[in-house]
C-alpha positions as CSV (number, residue, x, y, z in Angstrom):
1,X,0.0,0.0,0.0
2,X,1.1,3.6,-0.8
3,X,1.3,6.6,1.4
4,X,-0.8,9.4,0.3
5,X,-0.4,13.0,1.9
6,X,-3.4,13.4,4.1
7,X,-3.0,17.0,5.7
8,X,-0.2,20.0,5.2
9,X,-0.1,21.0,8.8
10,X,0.3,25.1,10.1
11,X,1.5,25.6,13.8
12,X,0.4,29.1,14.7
13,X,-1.1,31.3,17.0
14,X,-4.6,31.4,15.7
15,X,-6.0,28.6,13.5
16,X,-9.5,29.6,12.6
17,X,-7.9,33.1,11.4
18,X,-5.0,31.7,9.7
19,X,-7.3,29.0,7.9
20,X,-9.8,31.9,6.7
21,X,-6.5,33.3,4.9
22,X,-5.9,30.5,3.4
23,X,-9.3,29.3,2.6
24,X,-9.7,32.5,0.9
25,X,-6.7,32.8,-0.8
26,X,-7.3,29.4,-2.6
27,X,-11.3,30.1,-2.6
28,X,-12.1,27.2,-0.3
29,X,-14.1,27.4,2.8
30,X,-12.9,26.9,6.1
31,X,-14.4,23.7,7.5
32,X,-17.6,23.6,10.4
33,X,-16.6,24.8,13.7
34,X,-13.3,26.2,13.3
35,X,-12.0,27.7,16.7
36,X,-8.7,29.3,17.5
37,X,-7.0,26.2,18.4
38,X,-7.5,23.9,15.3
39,X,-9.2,24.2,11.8
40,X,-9.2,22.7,8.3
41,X,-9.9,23.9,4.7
42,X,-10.8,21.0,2.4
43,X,-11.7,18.4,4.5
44,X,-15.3,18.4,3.9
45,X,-14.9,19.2,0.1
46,X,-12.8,16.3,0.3
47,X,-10.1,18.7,-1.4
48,X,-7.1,17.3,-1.0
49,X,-4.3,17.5,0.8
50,X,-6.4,18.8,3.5
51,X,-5.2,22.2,5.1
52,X,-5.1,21.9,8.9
53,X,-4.4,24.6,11.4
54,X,-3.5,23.8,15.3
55,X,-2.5,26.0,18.3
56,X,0.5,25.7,19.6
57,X,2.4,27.3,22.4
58,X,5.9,28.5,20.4
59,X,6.2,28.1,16.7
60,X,9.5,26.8,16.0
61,X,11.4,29.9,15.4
62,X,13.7,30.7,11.8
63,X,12.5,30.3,8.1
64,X,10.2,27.2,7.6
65,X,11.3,24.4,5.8
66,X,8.8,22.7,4.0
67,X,6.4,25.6,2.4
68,X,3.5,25.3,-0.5
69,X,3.6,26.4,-4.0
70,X,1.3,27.2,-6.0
71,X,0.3,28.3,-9.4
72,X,-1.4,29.5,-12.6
73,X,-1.1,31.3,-15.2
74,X,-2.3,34.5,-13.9
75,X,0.2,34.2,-11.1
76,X,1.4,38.0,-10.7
77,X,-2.4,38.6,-9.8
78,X,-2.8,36.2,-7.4
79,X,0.3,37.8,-6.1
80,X,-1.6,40.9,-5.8
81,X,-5.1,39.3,-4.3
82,X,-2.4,37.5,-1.8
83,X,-1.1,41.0,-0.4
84,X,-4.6,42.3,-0.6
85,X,-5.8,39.3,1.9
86,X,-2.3,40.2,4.1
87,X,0.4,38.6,2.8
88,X,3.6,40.3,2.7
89,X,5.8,40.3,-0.4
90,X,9.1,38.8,0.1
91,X,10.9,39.0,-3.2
92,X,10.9,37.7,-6.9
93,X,13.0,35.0,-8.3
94,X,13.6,34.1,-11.6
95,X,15.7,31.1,-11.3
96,X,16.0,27.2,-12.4
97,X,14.4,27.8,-15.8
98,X,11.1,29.2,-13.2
99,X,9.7,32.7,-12.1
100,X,7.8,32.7,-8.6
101,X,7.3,35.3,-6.2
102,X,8.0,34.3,-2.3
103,X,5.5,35.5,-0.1
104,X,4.9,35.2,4.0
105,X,0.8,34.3,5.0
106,X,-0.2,36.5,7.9
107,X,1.6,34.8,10.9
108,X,4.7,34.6,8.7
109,X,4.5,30.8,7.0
110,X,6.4,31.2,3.7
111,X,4.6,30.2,0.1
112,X,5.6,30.7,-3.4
113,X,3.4,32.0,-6.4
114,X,4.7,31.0,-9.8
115,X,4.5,31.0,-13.4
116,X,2.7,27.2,-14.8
């Protein structure tokens, strides 16, 4: 049997708040009853991986090491609708034969947005 990726997990300091973020940003909807100690986006969509937020005490502190990316071809405007839901721009890249746009979500998780 396989292993499949079930969830891509966020530590943070408020999960129903950082979920909405991302629910928004990928036009989900955060899942029924959502609190500020754990939430999903996708799970009852059965969009997968599932997205799941949980409280924690201390985030482990530096630059994350495993991070999402994402993209379309529209990508600078999702850039734009990203800072616009409160994002912060990091910097653009142009590298590896790819173009993507680093950004940090609200509580400061990196993602990229990039050219298909």
């Amino acid at each position: 049997m396989t292993l499949s990726i079930a969830h891509v997990t966020f530590d943070c300091e408020n999960a129903a708040a950082l979920a909405g973020f991302w629910a928004e940003l990928l036009e989900l909807r955060v899942d029924a009853e959502a609190s500020e100690f754990f939430a999903t986006v996708g799970r009852e969509s059965g969009h997968s991986p599932v997205l799941m937020f949980i409280k924690v005490p201390d985030k482990t502190p530096g630059k994350n090491v495993v991070h999402l990316d994402l993209h379309a071809p529209d990508w600078r405007e999702h850039i734009e609708r990203a800072v616009a839901l409160g994002a912060k721009h990091i910097g653009d890249f142009d590298e590896h034969g790819g173009k993507w746009a680093t950004l940090a979500d609200p509580e400061g998780n990196l993602f990229d947005i990039g050219a298909v």
